[in-house]
C-alpha positions as CSV (number, residue, x, y, z in Angstrom):
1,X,7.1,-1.2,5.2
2,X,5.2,-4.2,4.1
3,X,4.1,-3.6,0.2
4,X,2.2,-6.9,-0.1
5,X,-1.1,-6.4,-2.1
6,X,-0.3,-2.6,-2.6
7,X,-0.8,-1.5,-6.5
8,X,0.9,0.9,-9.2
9,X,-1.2,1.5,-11.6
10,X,-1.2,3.5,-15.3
11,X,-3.9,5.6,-16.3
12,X,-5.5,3.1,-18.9
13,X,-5.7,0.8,-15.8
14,X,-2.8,-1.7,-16.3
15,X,-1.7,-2.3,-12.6
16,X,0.7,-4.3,-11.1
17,X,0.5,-5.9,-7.4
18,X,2.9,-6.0,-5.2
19,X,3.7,-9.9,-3.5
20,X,5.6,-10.1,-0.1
21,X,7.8,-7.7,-0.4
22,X,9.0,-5.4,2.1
23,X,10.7,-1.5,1.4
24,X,13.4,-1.0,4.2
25,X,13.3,2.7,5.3
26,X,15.3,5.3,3.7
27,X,15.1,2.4,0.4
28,X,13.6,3.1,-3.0
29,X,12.6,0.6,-5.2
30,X,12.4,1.0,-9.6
31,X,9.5,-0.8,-11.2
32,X,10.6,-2.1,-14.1
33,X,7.7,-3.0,-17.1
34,X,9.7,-5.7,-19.0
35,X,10.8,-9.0,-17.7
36,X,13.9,-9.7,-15.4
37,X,14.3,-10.7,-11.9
38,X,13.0,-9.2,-8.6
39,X,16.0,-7.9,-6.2
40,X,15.2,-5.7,-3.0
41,X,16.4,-2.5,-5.8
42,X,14.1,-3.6,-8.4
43,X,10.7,-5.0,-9.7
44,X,9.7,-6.5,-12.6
45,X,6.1,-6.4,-14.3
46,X,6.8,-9.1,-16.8
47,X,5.0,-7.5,-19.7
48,X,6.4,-7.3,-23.0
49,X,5.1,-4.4,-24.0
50,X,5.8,-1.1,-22.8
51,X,3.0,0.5,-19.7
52,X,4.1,3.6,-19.5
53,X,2.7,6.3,-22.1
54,X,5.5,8.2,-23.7
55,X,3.6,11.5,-24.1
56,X,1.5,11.4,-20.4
57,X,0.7,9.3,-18.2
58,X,0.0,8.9,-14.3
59,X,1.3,6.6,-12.2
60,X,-1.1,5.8,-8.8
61,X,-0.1,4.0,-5.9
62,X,-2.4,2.6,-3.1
63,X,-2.3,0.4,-0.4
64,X,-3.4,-2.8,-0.2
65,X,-6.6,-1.7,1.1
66,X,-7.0,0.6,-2.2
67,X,-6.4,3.9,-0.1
68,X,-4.9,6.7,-2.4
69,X,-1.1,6.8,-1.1
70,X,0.5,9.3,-3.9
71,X,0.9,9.8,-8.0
72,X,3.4,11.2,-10.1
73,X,2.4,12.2,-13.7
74,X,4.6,13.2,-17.0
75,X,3.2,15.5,-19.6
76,X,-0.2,16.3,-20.1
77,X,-2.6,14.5,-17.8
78,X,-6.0,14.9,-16.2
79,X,-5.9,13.6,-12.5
80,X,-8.3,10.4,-11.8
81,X,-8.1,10.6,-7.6
């Protein structure tokens, strides 16, 4: 599956874009907030401070046309489809 231009985003809006990369089937790949280098198992942000809200948060994927492809949330959250 080609990822390229798909996004993960928080619920304060901090979202990071997927370039050229491509998920084999039956793969999974981590997303990583701090800084380190790509591999086909794991992703990198390369922010220095931390994305995801201790307490609750959402995390929202889409394609790269913006379509609503799935979330998973922690704690208490409100939904934001």
């Amino acid at each position: 599956m080609n990822l390229s231009g798909w996004t993960l985003q928080d619920e304060d809006g901090r979202t990071y874009i997927f370039d050229d990369y491509r998920l084999r089937g039956r793969a999974t790949v981590r997303i990583h907030t701090g800084i380190g280098r790509d591999t086909r198992t794991d992703l990198y942000q390369d922010r220095r401070h931390y994305v995801w809200d201790s307490h609750s948060d959402t995390a929202t994927l889409r394609n790269d046309r913006g379509r609503f492809i799935d979330e998973v949330s922690s704690g208490h959250h409100h939904s934001r489809r």
